[in-house]
C-alpha positions as CSV (number, residue, x, y, z in Angstrom):
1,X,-33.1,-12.6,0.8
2,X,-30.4,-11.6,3.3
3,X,-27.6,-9.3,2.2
4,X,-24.8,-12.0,2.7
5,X,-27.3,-14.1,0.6
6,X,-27.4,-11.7,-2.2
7,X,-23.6,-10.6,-2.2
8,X,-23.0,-14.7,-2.7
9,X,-25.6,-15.2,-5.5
10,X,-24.7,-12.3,-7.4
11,X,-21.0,-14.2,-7.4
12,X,-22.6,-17.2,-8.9
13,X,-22.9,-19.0,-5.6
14,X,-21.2,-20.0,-2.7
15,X,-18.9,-22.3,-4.7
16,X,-17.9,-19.9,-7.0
17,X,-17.1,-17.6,-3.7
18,X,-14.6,-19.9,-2.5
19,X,-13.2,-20.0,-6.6
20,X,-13.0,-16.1,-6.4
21,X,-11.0,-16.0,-3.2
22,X,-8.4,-19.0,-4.3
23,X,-6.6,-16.6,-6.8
24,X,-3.2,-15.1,-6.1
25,X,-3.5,-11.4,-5.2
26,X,-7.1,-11.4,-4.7
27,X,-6.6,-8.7,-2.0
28,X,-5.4,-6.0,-4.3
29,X,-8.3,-6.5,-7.0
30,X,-11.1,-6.2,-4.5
31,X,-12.6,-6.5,-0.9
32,X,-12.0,-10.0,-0.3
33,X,-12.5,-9.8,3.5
34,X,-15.7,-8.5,3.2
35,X,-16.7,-11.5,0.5
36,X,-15.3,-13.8,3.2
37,X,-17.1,-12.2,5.9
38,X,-20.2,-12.9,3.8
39,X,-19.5,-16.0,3.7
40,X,-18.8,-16.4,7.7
41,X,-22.5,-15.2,7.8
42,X,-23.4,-17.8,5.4
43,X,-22.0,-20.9,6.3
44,X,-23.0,-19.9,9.9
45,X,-26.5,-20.1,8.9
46,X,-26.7,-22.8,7.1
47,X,-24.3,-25.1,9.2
48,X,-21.4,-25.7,6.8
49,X,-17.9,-25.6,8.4
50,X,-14.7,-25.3,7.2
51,X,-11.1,-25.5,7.9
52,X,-10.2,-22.5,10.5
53,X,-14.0,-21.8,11.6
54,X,-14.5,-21.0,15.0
55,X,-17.2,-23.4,16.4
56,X,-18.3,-24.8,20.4
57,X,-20.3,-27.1,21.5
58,X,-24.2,-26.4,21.8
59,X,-25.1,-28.4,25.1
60,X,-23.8,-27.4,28.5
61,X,-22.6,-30.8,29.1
62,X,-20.2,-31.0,27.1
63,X,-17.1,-28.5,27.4
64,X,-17.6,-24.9,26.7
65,X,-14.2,-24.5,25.0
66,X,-13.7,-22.3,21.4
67,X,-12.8,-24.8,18.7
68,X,-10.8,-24.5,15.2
69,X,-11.7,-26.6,12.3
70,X,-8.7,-28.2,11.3
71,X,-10.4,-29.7,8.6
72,X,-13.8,-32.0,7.0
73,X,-13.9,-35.5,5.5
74,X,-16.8,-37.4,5.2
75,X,-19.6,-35.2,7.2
76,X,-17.2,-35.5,10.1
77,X,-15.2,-32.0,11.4
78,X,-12.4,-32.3,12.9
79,X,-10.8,-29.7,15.9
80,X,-8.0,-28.3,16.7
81,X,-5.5,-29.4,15.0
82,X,-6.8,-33.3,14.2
83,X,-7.2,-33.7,18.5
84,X,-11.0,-34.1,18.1
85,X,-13.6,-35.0,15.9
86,X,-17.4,-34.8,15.9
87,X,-19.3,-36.9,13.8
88,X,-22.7,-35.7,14.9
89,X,-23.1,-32.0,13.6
90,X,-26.1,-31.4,15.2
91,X,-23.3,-31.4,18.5
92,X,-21.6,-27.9,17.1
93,X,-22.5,-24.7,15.6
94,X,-20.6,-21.6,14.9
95,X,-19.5,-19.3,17.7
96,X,-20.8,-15.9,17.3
97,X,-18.6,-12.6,17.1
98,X,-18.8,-12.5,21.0
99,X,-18.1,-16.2,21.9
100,X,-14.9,-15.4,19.5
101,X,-14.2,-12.6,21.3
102,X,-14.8,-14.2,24.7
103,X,-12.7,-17.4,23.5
104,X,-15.4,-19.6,24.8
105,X,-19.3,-20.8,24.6
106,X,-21.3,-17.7,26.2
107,X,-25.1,-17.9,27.2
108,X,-25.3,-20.4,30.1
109,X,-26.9,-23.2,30.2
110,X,-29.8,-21.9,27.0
111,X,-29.6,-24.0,24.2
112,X,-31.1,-23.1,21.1
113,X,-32.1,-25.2,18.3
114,X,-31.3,-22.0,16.0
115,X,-29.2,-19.2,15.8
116,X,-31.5,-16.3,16.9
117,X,-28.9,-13.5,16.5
118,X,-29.9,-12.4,13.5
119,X,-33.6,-12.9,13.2
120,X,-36.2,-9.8,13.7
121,X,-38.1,-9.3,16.6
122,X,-41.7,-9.8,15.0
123,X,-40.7,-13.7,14.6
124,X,-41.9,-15.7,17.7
125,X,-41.3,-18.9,16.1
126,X,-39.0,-20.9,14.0
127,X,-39.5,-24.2,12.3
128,X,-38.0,-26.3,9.7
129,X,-39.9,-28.5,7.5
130,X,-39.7,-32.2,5.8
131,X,-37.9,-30.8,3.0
132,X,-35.3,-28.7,5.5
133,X,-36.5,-25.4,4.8
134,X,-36.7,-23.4,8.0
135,X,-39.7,-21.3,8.3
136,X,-40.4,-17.5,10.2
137,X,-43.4,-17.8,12.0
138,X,-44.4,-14.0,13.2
139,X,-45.6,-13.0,17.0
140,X,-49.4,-12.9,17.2
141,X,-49.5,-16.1,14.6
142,X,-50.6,-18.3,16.8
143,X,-48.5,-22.1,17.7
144,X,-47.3,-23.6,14.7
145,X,-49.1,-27.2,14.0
146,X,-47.4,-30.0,11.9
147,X,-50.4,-29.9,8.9
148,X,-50.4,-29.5,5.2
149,X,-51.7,-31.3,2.3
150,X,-49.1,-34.4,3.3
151,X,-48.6,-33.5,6.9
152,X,-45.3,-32.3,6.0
153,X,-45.1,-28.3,6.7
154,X,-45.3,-26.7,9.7
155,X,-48.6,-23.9,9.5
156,X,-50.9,-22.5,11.8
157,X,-54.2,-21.0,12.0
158,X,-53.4,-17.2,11.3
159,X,-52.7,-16.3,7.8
160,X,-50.0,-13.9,7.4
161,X,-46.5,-13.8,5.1
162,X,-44.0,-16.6,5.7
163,X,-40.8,-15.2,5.6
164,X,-38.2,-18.2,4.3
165,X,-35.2,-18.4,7.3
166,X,-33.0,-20.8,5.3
167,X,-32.3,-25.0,3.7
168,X,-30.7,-27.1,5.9
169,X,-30.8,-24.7,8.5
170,X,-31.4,-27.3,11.3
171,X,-29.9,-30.8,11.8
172,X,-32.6,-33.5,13.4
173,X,-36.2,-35.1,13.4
174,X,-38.0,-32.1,11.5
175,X,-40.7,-33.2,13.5
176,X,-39.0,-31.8,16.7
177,X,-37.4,-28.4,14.8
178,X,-40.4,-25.9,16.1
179,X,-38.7,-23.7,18.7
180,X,-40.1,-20.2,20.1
181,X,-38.3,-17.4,20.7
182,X,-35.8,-17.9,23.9
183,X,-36.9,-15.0,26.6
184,X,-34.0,-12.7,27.2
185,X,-33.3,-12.4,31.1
């Protein structure tokens, strides 16, 4: 379990998070930036958005612009300031600290189908399952393979520790979720 992860559960859950910070004069009692930065990290890995999120595009071909979340409805996100709307989340993700910084998309013309930022760099592969859990798949593990008792898990022919990665983590065909690690030029 990641740190942000445990920080979260040990509120009672990300819901109870978002309870905590609503209260008047929250600021004084404890560190509520660094809950809400925990949250940042959570939300950013498992793709929830919310109002005043920094987010871009993933593909090159659309623009490479930083967005606001104005606000949700529906599974839609809406951007800066109700102008545009994106129905198809699997579009956006979160910036990172840089692409803030930066005020745009950074990284050319790679697109990734996860956020590889924070992941160690044993894990050559990532891959989400039928049931949306995203899987670590270690160097030296060999390809993942679609396989299982129902053909619904991604494994391969090594044995070694999976190492969870997330629910929900990535938005498509879980069929077409393996990626391996980009190459960094």
């Amino acid at each position: 379990m990641k740190f942000y992860e445990r920080v979260i559960s040990d509120f009672g859950g990300y819901e109870k998070c978002r309870d905590i910070l609503s209260q008047p004069n929250i600021d004084f009692i404890m560190n509520a930036q660094g809950l809400r930065e925990h949250m940042l990290e959570y939300r950013r890995q498992h793709n929830i958005f919310e109002e005043s999120d920094k987010i871009v595009f993933i593909d090159d071909f659309m623009h490479g612009e930083l967005m606001t979340v104005a606000w949700t409805r529906k599974g839609e996100v809406w951007m800066d300031e109700g102008a545009k709307r994106c129905t198809d989340l699997s579009m956006i993700r979160h910036a990172t600290d840089a692409e803030i910084k930066a005020g745009k998309r950074l990284g050319g013309s790679v697109v990734t189908k996860y956020d590889w930022s924070n992941v160690s760099d044993e894990v050559e592969w990532i891959a989400t399952d039928e049931d949306r859990n995203s899987w670590l798949f270690p160097s030296g593990s060999g390809k993942p393979f679609i396989g299982g008792e129902d053909d619904d898990a991604w494994v391969c022919d090594e044995e070694f520790t999976l190492e969870h990665h997330g629910y929900n983590v990535f938005r498509g065909n879980w069929r077409e979720s393996l990626e391996k690690r980009p190459e960094v030029k």
